[in-house]
C-alpha positions in Angstrom: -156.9 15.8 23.5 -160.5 15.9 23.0 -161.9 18.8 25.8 -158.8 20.0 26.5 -157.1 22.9 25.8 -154.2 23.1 23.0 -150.3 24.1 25.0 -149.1 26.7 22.7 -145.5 27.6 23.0 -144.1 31.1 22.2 -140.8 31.2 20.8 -139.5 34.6 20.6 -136.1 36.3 20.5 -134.1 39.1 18.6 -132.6 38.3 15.5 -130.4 36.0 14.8 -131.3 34.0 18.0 -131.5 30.4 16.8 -135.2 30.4 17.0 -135.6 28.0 14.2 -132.8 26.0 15.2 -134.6 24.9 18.3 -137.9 24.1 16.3 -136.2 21.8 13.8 -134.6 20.0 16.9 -138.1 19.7 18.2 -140.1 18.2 15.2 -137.2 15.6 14.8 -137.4 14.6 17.9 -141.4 14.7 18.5 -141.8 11.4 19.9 -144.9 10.5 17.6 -146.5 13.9 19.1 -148.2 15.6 16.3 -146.9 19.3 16.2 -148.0 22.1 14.1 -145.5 25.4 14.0 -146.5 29.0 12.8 -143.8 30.8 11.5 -143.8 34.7 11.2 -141.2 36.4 9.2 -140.4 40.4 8.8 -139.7 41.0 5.6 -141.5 40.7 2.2 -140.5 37.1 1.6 -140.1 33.6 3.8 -137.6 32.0 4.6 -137.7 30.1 7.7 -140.4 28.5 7.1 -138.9 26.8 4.0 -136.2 25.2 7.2 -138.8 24.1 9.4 -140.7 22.1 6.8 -137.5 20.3 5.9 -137.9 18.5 9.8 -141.9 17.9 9.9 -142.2 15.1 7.5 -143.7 12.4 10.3 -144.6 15.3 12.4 -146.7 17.2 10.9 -149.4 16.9 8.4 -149.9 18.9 5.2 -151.1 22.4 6.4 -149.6 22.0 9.9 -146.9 24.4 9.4 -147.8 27.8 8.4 -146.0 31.0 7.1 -146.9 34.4 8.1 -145.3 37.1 5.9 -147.3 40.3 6.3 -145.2 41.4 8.9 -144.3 41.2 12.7 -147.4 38.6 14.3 -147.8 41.0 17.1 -148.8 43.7 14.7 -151.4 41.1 12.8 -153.3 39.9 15.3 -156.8 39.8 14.0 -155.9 39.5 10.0 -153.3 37.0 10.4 -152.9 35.0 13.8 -156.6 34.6 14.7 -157.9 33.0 11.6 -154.5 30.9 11.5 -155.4 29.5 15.0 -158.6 29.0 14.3 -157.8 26.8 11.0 -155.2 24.5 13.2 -158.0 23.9 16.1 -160.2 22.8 13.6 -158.6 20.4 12.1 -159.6 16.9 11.9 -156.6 15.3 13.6 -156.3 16.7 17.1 -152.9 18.5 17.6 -150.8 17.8 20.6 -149.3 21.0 20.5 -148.8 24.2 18.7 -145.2 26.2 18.0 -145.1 29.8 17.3 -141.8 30.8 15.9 -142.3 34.7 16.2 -140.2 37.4 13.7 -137.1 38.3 16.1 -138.8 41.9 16.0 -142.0 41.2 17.4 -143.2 42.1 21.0 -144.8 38.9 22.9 -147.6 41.0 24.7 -150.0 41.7 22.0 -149.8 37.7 21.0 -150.5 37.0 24.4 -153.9 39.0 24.5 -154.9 37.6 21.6 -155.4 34.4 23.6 -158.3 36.4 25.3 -160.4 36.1 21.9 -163.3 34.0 22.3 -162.3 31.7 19.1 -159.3 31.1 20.9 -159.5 31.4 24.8 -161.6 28.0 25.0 -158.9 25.9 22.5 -155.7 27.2 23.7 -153.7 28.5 26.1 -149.7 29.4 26.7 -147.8 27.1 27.6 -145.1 29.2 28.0 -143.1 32.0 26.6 -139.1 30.8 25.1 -137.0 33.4 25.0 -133.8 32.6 22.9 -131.2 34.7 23.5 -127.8 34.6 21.6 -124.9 34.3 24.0 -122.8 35.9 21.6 -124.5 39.0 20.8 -124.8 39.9 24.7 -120.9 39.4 24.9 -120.1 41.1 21.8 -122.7 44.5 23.2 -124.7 43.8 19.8 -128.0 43.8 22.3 -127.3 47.3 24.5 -127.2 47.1 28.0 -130.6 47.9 29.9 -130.4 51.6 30.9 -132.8 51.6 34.2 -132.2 55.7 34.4 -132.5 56.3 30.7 -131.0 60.3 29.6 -134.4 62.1 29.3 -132.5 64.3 26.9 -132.5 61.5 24.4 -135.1 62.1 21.5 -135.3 58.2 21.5 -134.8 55.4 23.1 -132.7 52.2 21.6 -135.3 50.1 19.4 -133.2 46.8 19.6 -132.7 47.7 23.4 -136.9 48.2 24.0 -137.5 44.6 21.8 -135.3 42.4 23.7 -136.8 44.2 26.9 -140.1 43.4 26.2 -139.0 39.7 24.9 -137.6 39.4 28.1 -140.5 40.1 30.3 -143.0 38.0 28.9 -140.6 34.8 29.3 -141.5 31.9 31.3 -137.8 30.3 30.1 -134.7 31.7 28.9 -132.7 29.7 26.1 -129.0 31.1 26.2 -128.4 29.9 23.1 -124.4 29.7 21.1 -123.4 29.0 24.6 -120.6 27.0 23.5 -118.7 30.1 21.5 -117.9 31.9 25.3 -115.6 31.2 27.7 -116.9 29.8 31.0 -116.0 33.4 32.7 -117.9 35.2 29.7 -120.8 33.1 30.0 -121.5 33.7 33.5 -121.3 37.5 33.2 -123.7 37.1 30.5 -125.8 34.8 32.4 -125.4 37.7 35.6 -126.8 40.2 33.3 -130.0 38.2 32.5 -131.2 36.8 35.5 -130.8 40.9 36.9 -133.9 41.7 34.4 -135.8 38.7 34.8 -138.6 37.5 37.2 -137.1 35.2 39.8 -139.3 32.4 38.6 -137.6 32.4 35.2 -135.1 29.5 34.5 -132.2 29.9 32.1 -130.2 27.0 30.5 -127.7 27.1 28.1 -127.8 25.6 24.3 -124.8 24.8 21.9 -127.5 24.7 19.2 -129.6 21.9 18.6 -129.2 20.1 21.9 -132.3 20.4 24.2 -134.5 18.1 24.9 -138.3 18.8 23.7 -139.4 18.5 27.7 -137.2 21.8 28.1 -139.4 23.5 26.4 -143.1 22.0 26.1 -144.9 21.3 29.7 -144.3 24.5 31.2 -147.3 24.6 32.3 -147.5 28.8 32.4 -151.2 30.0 31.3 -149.1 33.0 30.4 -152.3 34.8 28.8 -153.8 34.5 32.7 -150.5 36.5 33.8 -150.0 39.9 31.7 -149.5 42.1 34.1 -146.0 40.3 35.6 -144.8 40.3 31.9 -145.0 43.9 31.5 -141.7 45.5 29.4 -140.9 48.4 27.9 -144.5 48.7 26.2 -146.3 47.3 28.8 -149.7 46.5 28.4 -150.6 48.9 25.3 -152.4 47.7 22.9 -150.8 49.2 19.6 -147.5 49.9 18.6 -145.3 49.5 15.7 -141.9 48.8 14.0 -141.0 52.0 12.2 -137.7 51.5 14.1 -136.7 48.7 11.2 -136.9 48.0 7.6 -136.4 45.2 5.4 -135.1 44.7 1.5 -135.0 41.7 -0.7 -131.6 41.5 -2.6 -131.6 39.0 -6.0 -127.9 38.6 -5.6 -125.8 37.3 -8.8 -124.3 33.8 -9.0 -120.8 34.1 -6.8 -117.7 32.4 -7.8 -117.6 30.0 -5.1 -118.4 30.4 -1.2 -115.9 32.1 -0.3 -116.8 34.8 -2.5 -120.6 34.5 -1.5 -119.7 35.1 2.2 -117.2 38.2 1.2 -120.5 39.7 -0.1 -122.6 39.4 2.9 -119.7 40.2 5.8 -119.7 43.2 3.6 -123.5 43.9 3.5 -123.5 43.2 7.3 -120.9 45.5 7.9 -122.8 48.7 6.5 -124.0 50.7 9.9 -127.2 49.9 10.6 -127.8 46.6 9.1 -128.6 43.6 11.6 -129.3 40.0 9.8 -129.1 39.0 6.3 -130.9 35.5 5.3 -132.2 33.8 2.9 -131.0 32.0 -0.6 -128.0 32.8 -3.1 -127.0 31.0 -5.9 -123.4 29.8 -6.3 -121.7 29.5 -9.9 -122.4 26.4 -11.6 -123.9 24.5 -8.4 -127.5 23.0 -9.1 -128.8 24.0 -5.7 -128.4 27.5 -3.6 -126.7 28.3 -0.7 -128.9 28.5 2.7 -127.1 32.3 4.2 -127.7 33.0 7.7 -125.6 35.9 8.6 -126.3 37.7 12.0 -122.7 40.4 13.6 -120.1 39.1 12.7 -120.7 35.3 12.2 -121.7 33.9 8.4 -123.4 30.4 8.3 -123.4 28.9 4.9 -125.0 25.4 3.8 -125.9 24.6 0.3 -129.6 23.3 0.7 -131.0 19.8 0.3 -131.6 18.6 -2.9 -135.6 18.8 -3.2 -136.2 21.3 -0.5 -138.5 23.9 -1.0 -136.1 27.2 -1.6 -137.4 30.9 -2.5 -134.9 33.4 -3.9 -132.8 36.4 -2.8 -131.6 37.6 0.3 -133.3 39.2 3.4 -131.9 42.1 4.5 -132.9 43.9 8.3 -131.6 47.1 10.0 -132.4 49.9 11.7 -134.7 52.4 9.3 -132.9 54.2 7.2 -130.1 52.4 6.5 -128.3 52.7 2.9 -130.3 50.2 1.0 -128.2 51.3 -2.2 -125.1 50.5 -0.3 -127.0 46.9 0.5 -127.6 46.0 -2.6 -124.1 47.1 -4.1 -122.2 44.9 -1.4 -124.4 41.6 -2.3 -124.0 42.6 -6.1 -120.6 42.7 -6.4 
C-alpha cells in the first residue's frame, strides 16, 4: 500500500454493544489482510483487549494491537491516539488496514478531527464510522428515546441519551447488533426508530453476533474526517468535553462456588440503580482458569477463558456518577 493512504475504521457504540464481538469475527476471517486494532477501554484496567488478541495470531504482528487505558480515546487525543497512530504507520510491514475499537462512552467527533493532524492526515483516512447498536437495549428503553423538544426545565440532559446521539451522527453504517433476541415486529420498530435519526445515506443491517462478513464493514469508502459538519450530534463540532456523567470501579471479587453463584453476584451488582456494564475476570472455586463476565441489563455472558490466554484480574464496573460503589462491591463480594 506504498503511497497510499491507511482505511481506518471506527467502531463505536454504547456499552455493551458487541463492539469486540465484531473485531474478533474480523481478524479470524482477514483473508491474509494484515490488520492492526486499537482498543480503548474506560476504566482503570483492560479487558478487551485481552479478547481481541486471542483472534490476531496470523493477523496481526506483535505490537499491532494496542490497548488504550487512560480513558475515553476522544478525550486523549494528542497523549494517546496520535503517537499510537503514528507508531502503526511506521512500521516496517505495511498495514492493510487499521480498527479502532472505541470505549462505549466515547464521542466519535473529536477522533475524527484528529485525522486533520499533519502526522496523520497524509497516512490515513476514515474509512467509515460503525456504529453498533444493541437491538436489545433499544427494545428494553435501556438507550432513552431521542427527545427533539427536550423540557428546558431540566437541570440536565440524559448522558447515555447525548452519547448514543452523537455515536449516531458520525455513522457511515449502523450494525443492529443481538438482532436475533427480538421478534420480527420488535425489530422493525427498532429499526423505525433508527433510520428517523440517521442521515439518509446510512445503511443498517442486522447481526446475530459474529456473522458479518468483513466487506460489511471495511471498503466504505467515507473520508469521514472530509465530512464533519454532516456528523454533527448533540456536541457538535466542540472541541472539548468530558465524561463526568460516568465513573468506573475495579472489583477483586472472591472465588464463587460455581457459576451459578458467580452470575447471582453480578445480576445483583447490575441491578443497583445506576450501574450499566460489568466486565472483566472472576475466579471460580477450584477451577485453574477464570471466568470471562460480560454482563450488560439484564443479560449475563459467562465463559471460562482459554487455557494460555492473556487474563488480568477483577471486574469492571460502569454507571452513571455517583452510584453506590460500596453497594458494588458488597454484591460481587458476597
Amino acid at each position: 500500500m506504498s503511497g497510499q493512504r491507511v482505511p481506518v475504521t471506527v467502531l463505536t457504540g454504547f456499552l455493551g454493544a458487541g463492539k469486540t464481538t465484531l473485531i474478533r469475527h474480523l481478524l479470524q476471517n482477514a483473508g491474509g489482510r494484515r490488520i492492526a486494532v486499537i482498543v480503548n477501554e474506560f476504566g482503570d484496567i483492560g479487558f478487551d483487549g485481552s479478547l481481541v488478541e486471542e483472534c490476531g495470531a496470523g493477523t496481526c504482528a506483535p505490537g499491532d494491537i494496542v490497548e488504550l487505558t487512560n480513558g475515553c480515546i476522544c478525550c486523549t487525543v494528542a497523549d494517546d491516539f496520535v503517537p499510537t497512530m503514528e507508531a502503526l504507520l511506521g512500521r516496517d510491514r505495511p498495514l492493510d488496514a487499521i480498527v479502532i475499537e472505541t470505549s462505549g462512552l466515547a464521542l466519535p467527533q473529536p477522533l475524527l478531527r484528529a485525522f486533520d493532524w499533519p502526522a496523520v492526515r497524509t497516512r490515513a483516512t476514515v474509512d467509515g464510522v460503525v456504529t453498533v447498536v444493541d437491538a436489545t437495549a433499544l427494545a428494553e428503553g435501556r438507550i432513552p428515546e431521542h427527545d427533539p423538544t427536550p423540557d428546558p426545565a431540566r437541570e440536565h440532559d440524559d448522558p447515555v441519551e447525548e452519547v448514543f446521539d452523537d455515536q449516531l451522527a458520525c455513522a457511515d453504517l449502523v450494525v443492529l447488533s443481538k438482532s436475533d433476541l427480538l421478534d420480527d415486529a420488535t425489530l422493525a420498530t427498532v429499526e423505525a426508530r433508527l433510520r428517523s435519526e440517521l442521515r439518509p445515506t446510512v445503511r443498517v443491517v442486522r447481526s446475530r453476533g459474529a456473522d458479518l462478513a468483513p466487506a460489511i464493514l471495511i471498503g466504505l469508502a467515507a473520508a469521514a474526517e472530509d465530512d464533519l459538519a454532516a456528523r454533527a450530534g448533540h456536541h457538535g463540532t466542540e472541541e472539548e468535553h468530558d465524561h463526568d456523567d460516568f465513573d468506573s470501579i475495579v472489583v477483586r471479587a472472591p472465588a464463587q462456588a460455581d457459576l451459578e453463584a458467580l452470575r447471582g453476584t453480578v445480576e445483583a451488582a447490575l441491578g443497583i440503580e445506576g450501574v450499566l456494564r460489568v466486565k472483566g475476570y472472576a475466579p471460580v472455586a477450584g477451577k485453574p482458569n477464570p471466568v470471562v463476565v460480560q454482563a450488560v441489563g439484564s443479560r449475563v455472558e459467562l465463559a471460562f477463558a482459554r487455557p494460555g490466554s492473556r487474563t488480568g484480574e477483577g471486574l469492571v464496573v460502569i454507571g452513571l456518577k455517583g452510584f453506590d460503589r460500596a453497594r458494588v462491591e458488597a454484591a460481587l463480594a458476597a
